[in-house]
C-alpha positions as CSV (number, residue, x, y, z in Angstrom):
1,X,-25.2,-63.1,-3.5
2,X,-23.4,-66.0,-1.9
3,X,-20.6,-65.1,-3.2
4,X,-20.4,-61.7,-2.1
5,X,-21.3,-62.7,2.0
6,X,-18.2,-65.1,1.1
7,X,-16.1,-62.3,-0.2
8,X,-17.3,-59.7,2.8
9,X,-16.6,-62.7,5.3
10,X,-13.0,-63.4,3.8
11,X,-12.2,-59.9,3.7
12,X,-12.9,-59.8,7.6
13,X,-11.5,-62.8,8.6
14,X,-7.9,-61.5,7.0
15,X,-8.0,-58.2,8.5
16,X,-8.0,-60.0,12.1
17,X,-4.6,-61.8,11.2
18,X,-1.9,-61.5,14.1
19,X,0.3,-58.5,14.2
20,X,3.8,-58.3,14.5
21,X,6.0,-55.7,16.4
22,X,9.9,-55.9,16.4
23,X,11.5,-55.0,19.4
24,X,15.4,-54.2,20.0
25,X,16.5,-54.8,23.3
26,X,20.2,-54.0,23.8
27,X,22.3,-55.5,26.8
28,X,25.4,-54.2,27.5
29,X,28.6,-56.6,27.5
30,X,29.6,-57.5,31.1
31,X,33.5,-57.9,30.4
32,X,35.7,-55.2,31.9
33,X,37.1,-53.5,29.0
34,X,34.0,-53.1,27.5
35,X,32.6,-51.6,30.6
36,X,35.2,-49.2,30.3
37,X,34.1,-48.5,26.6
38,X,31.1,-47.7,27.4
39,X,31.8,-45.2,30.0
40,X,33.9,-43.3,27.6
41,X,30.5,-43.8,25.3
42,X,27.9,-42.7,28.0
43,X,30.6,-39.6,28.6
44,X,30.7,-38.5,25.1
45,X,27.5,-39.0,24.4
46,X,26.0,-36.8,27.8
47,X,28.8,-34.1,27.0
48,X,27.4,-33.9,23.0
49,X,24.0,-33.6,24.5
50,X,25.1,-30.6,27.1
51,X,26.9,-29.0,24.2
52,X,23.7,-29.5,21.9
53,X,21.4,-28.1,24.9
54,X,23.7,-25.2,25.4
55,X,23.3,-24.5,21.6
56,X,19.6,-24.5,21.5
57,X,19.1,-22.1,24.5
58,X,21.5,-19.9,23.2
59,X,19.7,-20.0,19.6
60,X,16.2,-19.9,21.6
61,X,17.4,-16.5,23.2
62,X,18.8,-14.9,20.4
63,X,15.4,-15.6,18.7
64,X,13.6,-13.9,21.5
65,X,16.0,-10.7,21.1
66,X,15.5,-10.7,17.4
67,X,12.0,-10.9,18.2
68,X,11.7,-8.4,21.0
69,X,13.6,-6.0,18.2
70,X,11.0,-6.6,15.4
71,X,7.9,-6.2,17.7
72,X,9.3,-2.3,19.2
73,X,9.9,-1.3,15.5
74,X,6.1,-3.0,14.1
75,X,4.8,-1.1,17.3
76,X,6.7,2.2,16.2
77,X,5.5,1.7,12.6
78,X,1.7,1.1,13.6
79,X,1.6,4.8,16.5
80,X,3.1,6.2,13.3
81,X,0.1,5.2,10.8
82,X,-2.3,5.2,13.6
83,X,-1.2,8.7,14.2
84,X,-1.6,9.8,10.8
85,X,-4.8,7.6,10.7
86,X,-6.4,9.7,13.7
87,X,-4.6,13.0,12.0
88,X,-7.1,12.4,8.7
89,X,-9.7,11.1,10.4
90,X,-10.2,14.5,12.7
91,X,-9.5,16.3,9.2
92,X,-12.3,14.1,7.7
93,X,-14.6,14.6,10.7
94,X,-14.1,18.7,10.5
95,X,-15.0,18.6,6.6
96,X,-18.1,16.9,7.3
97,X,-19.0,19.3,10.1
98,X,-18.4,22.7,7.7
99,X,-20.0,20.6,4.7
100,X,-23.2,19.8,7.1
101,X,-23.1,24.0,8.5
102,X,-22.4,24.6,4.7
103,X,-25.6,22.9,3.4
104,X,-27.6,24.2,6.5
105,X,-26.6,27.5,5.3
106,X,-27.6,27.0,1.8
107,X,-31.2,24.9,2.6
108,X,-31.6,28.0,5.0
109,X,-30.9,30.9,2.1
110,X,-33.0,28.9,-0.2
111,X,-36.2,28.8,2.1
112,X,-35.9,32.5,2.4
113,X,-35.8,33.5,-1.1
């Protein structure tokens, strides 16, 4: 039993160990030249991201045509089946009605005779 509040107790005490957490920090070279470098850098780098922000609108808004497309012709295709949905439902609806004014019929011969 000892043994096991020992256990228990060393298991706790060695998840509460420190933790570590690696941090980069970059600074930027002060000499002249270097400055210059970098410029160039930070240029290329914000004209890459213009280019790659240009792309992904242009991608998000061919996506929305392409989408807008789809949904007319799924809204076509469903007025089409609803149509012919509502076309054999009415035809449903009327054989019920002459099947009920049939049967009345009949149940009304029958009681005569």
């Amino acid at each position: 039993m000892i043994r096991f509040f020992l256990l228990v107790l060393v298991l706790l005490l060695g998840g509460c160990g420190p933790r570590y957490v690696i941090k980069n920090q970059y600074i930027p070279p002060t000499a002249s030249q270097a400055q210059s470098c970098l410029n160039h850098c930070t240029l290329l780098r914000q004209s890459c991201q213009n280019q790659c922000q240009k792309d992904y609108q242009y991608c998000l808004d061919e996506a929305y045509g392409k989408a807008k497309v789809v949904e007319a012709e799924e809204l076509r295709s469903f007025e089409r089946a609803y149509g012919h949905y509502d076309m054999d439902r009415m035809r449903y609806e009327h054989d019920v009605r002459r099947w009920q004014r049939d049967y009345y019929d009949y149940s009304r011969d029958l009681s005569y005779y």
